[in-house]
DOTOR-294372 format. One record per residue (C-alpha): residue number from 1; x, y, z. Coordinates in nm, 3 decimals. Example, Ala and Ser with C-alpha at 12.3 -4.5 7.8 and 13.67 -1.06 7.14 Angstrom:
2
- 1/1.230/-0.450/0.780 .
- 2/1.367/-0.106/0.714 .
This chain:
393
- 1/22.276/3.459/19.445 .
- 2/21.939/3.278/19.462 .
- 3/21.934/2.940/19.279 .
- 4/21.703/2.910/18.948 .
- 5/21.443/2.643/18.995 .
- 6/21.351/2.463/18.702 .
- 7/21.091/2.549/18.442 .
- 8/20.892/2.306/18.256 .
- 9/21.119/2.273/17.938 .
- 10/21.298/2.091/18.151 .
- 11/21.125/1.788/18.020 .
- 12/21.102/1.869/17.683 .
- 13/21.417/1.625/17.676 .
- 14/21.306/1.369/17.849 .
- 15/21.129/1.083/17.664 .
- 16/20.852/0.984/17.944 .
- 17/20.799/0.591/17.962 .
- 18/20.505/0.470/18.109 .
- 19/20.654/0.126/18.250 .
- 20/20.337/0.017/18.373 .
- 21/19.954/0.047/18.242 .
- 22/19.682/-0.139/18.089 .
- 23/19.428/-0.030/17.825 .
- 24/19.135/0.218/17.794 .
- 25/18.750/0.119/17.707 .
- 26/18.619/0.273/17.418 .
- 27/18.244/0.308/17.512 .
- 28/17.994/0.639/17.633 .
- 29/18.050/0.595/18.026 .
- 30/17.766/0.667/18.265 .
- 31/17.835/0.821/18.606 .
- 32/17.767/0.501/18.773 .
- 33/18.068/0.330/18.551 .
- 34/18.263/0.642/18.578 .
- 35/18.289/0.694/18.948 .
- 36/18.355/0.304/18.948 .
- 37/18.705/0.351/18.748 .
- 38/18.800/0.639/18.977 .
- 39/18.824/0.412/19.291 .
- 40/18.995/0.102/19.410 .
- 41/18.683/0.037/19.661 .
- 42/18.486/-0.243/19.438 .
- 43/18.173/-0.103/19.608 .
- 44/17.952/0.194/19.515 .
- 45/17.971/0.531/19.684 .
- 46/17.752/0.553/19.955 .
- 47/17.414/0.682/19.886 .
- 48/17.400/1.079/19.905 .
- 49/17.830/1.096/19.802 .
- 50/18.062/1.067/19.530 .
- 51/18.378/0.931/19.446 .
- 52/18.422/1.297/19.270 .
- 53/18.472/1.420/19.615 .
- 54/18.834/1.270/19.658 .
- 55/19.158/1.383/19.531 .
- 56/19.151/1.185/19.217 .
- 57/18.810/1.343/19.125 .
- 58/18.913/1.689/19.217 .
- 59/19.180/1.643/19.016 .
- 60/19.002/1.523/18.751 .
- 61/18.778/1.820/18.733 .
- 62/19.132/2.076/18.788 .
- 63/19.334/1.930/18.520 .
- 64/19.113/1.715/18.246 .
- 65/18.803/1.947/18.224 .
- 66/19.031/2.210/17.986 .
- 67/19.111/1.913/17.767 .
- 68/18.801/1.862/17.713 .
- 69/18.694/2.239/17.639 .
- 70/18.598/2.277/17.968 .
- 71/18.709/2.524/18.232 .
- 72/18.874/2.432/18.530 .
- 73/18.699/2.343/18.855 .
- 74/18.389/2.231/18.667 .
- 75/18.127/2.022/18.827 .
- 76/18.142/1.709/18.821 .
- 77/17.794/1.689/18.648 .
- 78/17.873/1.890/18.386 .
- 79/18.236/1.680/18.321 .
- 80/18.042/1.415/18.275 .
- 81/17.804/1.574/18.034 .
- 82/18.054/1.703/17.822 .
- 83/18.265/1.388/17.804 .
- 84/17.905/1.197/17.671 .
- 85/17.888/1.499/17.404 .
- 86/18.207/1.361/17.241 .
- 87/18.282/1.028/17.037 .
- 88/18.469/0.817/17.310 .
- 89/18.770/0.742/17.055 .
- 90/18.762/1.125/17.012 .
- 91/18.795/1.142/17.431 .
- 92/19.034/0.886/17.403 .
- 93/19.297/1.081/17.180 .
- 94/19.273/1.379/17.309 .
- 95/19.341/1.263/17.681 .
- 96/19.615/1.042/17.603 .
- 97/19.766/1.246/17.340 .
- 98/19.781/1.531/17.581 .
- 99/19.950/1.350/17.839 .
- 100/20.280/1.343/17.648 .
- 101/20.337/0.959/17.700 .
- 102/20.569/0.848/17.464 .
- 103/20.585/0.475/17.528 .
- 104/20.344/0.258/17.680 .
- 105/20.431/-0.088/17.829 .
- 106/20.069/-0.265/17.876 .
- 107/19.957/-0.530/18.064 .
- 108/19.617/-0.642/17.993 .
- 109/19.582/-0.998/18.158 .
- 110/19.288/-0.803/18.393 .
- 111/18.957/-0.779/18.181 .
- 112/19.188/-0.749/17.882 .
- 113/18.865/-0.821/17.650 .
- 114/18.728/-0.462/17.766 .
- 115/19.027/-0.272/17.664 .
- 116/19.274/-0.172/17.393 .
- 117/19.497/-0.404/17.349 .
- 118/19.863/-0.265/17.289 .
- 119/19.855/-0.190/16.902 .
- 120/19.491/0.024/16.985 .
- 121/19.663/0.191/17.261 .
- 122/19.945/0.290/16.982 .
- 123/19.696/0.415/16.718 .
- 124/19.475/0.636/16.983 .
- 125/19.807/0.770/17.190 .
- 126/19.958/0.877/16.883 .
- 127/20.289/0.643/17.063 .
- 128/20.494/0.342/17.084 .
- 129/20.357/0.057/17.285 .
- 130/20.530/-0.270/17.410 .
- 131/20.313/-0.572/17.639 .
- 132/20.377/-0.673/17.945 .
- 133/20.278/-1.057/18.037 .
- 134/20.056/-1.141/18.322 .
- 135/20.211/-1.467/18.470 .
- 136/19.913/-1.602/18.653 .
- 137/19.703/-1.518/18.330 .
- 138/19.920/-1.792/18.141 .
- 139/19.839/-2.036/18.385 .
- 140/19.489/-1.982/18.339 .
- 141/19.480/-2.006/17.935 .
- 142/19.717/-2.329/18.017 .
- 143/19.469/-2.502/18.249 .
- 144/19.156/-2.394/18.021 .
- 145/19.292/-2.648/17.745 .
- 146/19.227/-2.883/18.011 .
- 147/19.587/-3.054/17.999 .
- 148/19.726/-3.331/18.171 .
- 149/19.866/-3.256/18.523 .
- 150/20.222/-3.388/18.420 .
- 151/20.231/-3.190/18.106 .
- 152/20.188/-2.877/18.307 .
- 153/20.536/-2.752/18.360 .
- 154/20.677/-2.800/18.008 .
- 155/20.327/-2.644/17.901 .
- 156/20.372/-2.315/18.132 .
- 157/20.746/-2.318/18.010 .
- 158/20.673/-2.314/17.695 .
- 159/20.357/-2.082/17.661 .
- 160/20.566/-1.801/17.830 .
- 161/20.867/-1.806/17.626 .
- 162/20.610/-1.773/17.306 .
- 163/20.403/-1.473/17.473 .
- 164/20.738/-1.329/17.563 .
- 165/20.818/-1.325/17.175 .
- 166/20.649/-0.954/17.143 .
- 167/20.656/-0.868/17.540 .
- 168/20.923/-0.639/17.735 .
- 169/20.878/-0.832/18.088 .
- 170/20.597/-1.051/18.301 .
- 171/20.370/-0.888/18.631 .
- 172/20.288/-1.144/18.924 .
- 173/19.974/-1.032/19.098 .
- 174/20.116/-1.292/19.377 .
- 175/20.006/-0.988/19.602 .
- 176/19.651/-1.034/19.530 .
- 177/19.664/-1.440/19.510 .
- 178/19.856/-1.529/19.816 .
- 179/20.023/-1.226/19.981 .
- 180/20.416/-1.171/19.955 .
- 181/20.482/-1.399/20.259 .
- 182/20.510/-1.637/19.968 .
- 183/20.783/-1.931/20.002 .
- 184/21.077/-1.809/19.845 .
- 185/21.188/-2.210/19.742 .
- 186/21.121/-2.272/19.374 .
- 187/20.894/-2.596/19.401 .
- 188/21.040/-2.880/19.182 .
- 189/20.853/-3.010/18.886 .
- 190/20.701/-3.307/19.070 .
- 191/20.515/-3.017/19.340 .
- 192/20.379/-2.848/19.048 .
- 193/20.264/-3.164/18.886 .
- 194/20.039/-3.243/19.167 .
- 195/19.940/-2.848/19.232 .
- 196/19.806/-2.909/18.867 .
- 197/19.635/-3.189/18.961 .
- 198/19.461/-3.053/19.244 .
- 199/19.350/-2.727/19.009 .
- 200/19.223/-2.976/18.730 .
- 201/18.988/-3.176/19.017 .
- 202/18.846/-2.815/19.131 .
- 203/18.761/-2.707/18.763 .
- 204/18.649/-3.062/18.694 .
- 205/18.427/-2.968/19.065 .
- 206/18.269/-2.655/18.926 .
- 207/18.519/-2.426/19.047 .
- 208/18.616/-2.148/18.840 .
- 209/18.915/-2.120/18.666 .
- 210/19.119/-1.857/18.866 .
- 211/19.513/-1.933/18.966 .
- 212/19.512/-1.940/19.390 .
- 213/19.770/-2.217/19.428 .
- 214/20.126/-2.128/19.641 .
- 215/20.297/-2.352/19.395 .
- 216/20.213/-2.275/19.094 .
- 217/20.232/-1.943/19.144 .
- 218/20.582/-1.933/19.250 .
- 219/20.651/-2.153/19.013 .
- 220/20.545/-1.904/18.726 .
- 221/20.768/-1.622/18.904 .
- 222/21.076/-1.868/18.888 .
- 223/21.033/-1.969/18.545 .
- 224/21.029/-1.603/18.481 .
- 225/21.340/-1.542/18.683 .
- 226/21.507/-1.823/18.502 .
- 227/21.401/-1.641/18.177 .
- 228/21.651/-1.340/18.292 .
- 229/21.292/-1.100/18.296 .
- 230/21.162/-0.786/18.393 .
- 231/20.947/-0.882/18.648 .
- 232/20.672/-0.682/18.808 .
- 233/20.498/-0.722/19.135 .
- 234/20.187/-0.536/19.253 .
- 235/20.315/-0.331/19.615 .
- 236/20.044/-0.218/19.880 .
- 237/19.749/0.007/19.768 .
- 238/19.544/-0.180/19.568 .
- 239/19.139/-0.286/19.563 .
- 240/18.976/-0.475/19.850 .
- 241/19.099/-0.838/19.717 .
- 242/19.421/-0.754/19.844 .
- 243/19.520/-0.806/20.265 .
- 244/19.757/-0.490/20.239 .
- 245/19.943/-0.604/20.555 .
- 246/20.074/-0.908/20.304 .
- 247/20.131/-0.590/20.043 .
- 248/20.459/-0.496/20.243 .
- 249/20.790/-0.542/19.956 .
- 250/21.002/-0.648/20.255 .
- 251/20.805/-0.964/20.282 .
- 252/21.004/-1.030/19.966 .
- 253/21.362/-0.971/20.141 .
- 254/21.465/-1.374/20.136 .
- 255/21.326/-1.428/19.767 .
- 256/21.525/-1.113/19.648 .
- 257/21.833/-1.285/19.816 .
- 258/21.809/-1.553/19.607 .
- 259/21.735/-1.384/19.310 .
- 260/22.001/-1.090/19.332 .
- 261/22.231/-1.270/19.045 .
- 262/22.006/-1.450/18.836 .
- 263/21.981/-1.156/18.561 .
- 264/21.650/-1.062/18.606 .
- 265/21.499/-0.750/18.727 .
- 266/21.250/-0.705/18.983 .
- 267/21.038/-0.358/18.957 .
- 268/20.765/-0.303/19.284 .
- 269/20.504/-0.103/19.131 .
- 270/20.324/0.121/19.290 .
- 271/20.418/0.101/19.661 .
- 272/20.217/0.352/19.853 .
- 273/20.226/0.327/20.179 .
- 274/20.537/0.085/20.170 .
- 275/20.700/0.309/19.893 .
- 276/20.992/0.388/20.203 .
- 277/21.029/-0.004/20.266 .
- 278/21.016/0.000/19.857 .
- 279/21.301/0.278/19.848 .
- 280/21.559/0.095/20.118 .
- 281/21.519/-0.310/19.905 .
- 282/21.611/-0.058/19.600 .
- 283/21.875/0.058/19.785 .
- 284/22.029/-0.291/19.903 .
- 285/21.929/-0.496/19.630 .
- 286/22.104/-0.427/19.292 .
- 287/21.806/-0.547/19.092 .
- 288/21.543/-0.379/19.231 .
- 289/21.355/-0.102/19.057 .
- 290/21.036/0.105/19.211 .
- 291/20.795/0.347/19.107 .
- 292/20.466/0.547/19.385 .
- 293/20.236/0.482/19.028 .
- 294/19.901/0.435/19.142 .
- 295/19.960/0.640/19.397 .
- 296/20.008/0.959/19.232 .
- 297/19.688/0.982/19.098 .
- 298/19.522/0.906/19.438 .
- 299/19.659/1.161/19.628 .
- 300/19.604/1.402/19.365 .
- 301/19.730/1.736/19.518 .
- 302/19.972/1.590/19.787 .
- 303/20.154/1.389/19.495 .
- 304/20.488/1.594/19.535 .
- 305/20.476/1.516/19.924 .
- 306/20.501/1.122/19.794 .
- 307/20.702/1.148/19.519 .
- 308/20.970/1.306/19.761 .
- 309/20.933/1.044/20.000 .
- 310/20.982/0.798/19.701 .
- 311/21.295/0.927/19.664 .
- 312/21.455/0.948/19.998 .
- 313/21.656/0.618/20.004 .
- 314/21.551/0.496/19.625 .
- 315/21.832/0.537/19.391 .
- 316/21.858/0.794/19.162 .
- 317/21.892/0.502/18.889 .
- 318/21.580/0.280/18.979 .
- 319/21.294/0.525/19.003 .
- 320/21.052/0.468/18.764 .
- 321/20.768/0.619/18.644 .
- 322/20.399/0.462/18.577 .
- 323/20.068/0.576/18.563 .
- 324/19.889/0.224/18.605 .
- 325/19.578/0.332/18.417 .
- 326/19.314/0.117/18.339 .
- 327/18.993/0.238/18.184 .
- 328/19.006/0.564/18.181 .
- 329/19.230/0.825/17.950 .
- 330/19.201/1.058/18.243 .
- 331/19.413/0.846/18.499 .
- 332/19.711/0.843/18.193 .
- 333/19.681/1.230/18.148 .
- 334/19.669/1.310/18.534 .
- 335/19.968/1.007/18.630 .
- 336/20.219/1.230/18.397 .
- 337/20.128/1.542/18.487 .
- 338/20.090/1.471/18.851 .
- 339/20.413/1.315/18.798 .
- 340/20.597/1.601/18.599 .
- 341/20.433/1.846/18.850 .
- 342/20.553/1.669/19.160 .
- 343/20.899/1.566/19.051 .
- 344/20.938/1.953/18.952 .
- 345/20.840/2.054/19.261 .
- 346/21.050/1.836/19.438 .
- 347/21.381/1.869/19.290 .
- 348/21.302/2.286/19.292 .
- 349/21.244/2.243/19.693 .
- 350/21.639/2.112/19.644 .
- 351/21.775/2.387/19.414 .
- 352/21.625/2.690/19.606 .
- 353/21.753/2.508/19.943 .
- 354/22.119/2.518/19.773 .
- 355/22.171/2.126/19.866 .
- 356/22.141/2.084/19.419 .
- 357/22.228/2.245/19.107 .
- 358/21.940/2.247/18.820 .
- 359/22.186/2.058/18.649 .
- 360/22.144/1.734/18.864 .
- 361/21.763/1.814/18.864 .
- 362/21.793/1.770/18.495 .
- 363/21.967/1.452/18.507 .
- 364/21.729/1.313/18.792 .
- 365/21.409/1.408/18.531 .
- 366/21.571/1.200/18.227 .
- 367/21.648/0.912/18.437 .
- 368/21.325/0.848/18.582 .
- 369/21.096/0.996/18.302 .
- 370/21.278/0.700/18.074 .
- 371/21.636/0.599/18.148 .
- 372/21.621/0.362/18.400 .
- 373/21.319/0.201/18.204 .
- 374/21.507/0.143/17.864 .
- 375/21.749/0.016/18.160 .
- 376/21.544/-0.219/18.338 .
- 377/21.352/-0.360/18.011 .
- 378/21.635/-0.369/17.796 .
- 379/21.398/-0.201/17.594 .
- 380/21.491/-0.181/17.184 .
- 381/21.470/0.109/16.980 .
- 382/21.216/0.004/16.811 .
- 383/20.905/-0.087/16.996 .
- 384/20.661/-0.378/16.893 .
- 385/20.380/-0.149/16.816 .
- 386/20.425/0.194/16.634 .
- 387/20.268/0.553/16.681 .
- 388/19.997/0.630/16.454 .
- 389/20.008/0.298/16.266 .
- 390/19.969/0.059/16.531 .
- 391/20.160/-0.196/16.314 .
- 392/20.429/-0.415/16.462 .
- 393/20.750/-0.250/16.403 .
């Protein structure tokens, strides 16, 4: 008898958590600003091409254009057309309430003036939101008080346990500052005193107020670890700031050591191309969670290739799922139904090889699409921004 791969209701029971994102802008985008949010590259197309001619923007045209009354497969010209014909908040709702998203956890510590913040996110998705704290973005509101070097541990300390009053976890962009090769030693109070005092004398200099130091840096990570936290770290594919060589998770093997029984939670977001080297520290490390996020939108039509890799050491219980939108309502609709299209795909590959029943295809969906999230969080019922309301709950 032939196995019975899955059909879509198979997710109709499956609360999907977006564990990682930012906001959208509300503004009438030109193609120029468009194109820009559909690549990582923080340079233009080159003259006579288009970032539409990638996976993302295929994908774009394939799977957004009917949301927006369009028919599939339009050009790109005319997507764009259409999308200025409509009030952006009205573009807004409809792409993010068609992605079936039900919770949002947000970080906005990059350009977070440009975006919704969490409770706009909740009014326009029609969903629950939570916030996610940027660590190196705490340093920087610290240090723009202009405080006294010596103050600046109990300052940092302090400062994160209050943002942390209405957040579900902290990010580290350490990727992007100063690579993963980071020491994994947390400095003592007296080396961050005089890393403050070296990042006071720049600003004082002219310099601009952006976190680079080693030490402070890990020191915000460890004061998050001592907090018992969620803690995310961008993985690999990223924009040009980042040396992806210094990208690799494993790079992290020694500080995961020492952080194995400290209570908090490590998730490596996104991944791609280290999402195999993300997979096996998920696999040896009990508090280590992973998602391919940005990835999936990326790749577009070779997402259930990915997502299988994802899944070849990573398990069951710490595969997440995140879209890592910014900007754009289009990367949120395509990240869950690339997502729900590839994971489908994947686990049917499975069931019509015989090596799994539909039931454990069933469990697989729930524990990725939210599960292991509520897991990993310790998220509450309740989230700290509600549905249509946008009210703290």
């Amino acid at each position: 008898m032939t196995p019975t791969p899955l059909d879509a209701s198979a997710f109709d029971g499956a609360p999907l958590i977006d564990h990682h994102c930012h906001g959208v802008v509300e503004q009438t985008l030109d193609r120029p600003a468009f194109e820009d949010m559909i690549t990582e590259s923080n340079w233009a197309a080159p003259s006579g091409t288009s970032v539409f001619d990638s996976q993302l923007g295929v994908a774009i045209r394939r799977w957004c254009a009917p949301v927006l009354d369009l028919e599939p497969h339009v050009s790109a010209e005319r997507y764009l057309e259409r999308r200025a014909e409509l009030a952006p908040e009205l573009v807004n709702e409809r792409l993010l309430r068609a992605a079936g998203i039900d919770r949002y956890l947000i970080e906005t510590g990059h350009r977070g003036d440009d975006i919704l913040d969490p409770a706009g996110m909740a009014v326009r998705a029609g969903a629950a939101a939570d916030a996610v704290v940027r660590l190196e973005r705490v340093a920087e509101q610290i240090i723009e008080t202009g405080p006294a070097a010596a103050a600046y541990p109990d300052r940092f300390r302090a400062e994160l346990r209050e943002q942390l009053r209405l957040a579900v976890g902290v990010k580290s962009i350490a990727a992007y500052r100063i690579g993963l090769d980071f020491d994994p030693e947390r400095p003592d109070d007296a080396e961050v005193i005089r890393a403050a005092e070296r990042w006071l004398a720049e600003i004082e200099a002219g310099a601009p107020v952006r976190i680079t130091d080693p030490v402070l840096i890990r020191f915000g990570i460890w004061c998050a670890v001592e907090e018992r936290q969620a803690i995310q770290f961008h993985i690999g594919f990223g924009d040009p700031d980042v040396d992806l060589h210094r990208c690799d998770p494993l790079l992290l093997t020694e500080w995961l050591r020492r952080t194995r029984e400290s209570g908090a939670r490590v998730l490596l977001l996104h991944c791609y191309p280290f999402h195999r080297q993300a997979g096996y520290l998920a696999h040896v490390f009990p508090h280590v969670f992973c998602d391919v996020g940005l990835a999936i939108n990326y790749v577009g039509a070779r997402s259930p290739q990915v997502i299988a890799e994802s899944l070849e050491l990573t398990p069951f219980d710490k595969a997440l799922f995140s879209s890592d939108a910014w900007g754009l309502p289009e990367l949120y609709h395509l990240g869950a139904h690339l997502f729900r299209r590839g994971l489908r795909a994947t686990i049917d590959e499975w069931i019509r090889a015989d090596e799994w029943s539909a039931a454990d295809g069933e469990r697989l969906i729930r524990k990725i699409s939210g599960e292991n999230a509520i897991r990993a969080y310790g998220l509450a019922d309740e989230p700290a921004w509600c549905g249509a309301t946008g009210v703290p709950a």
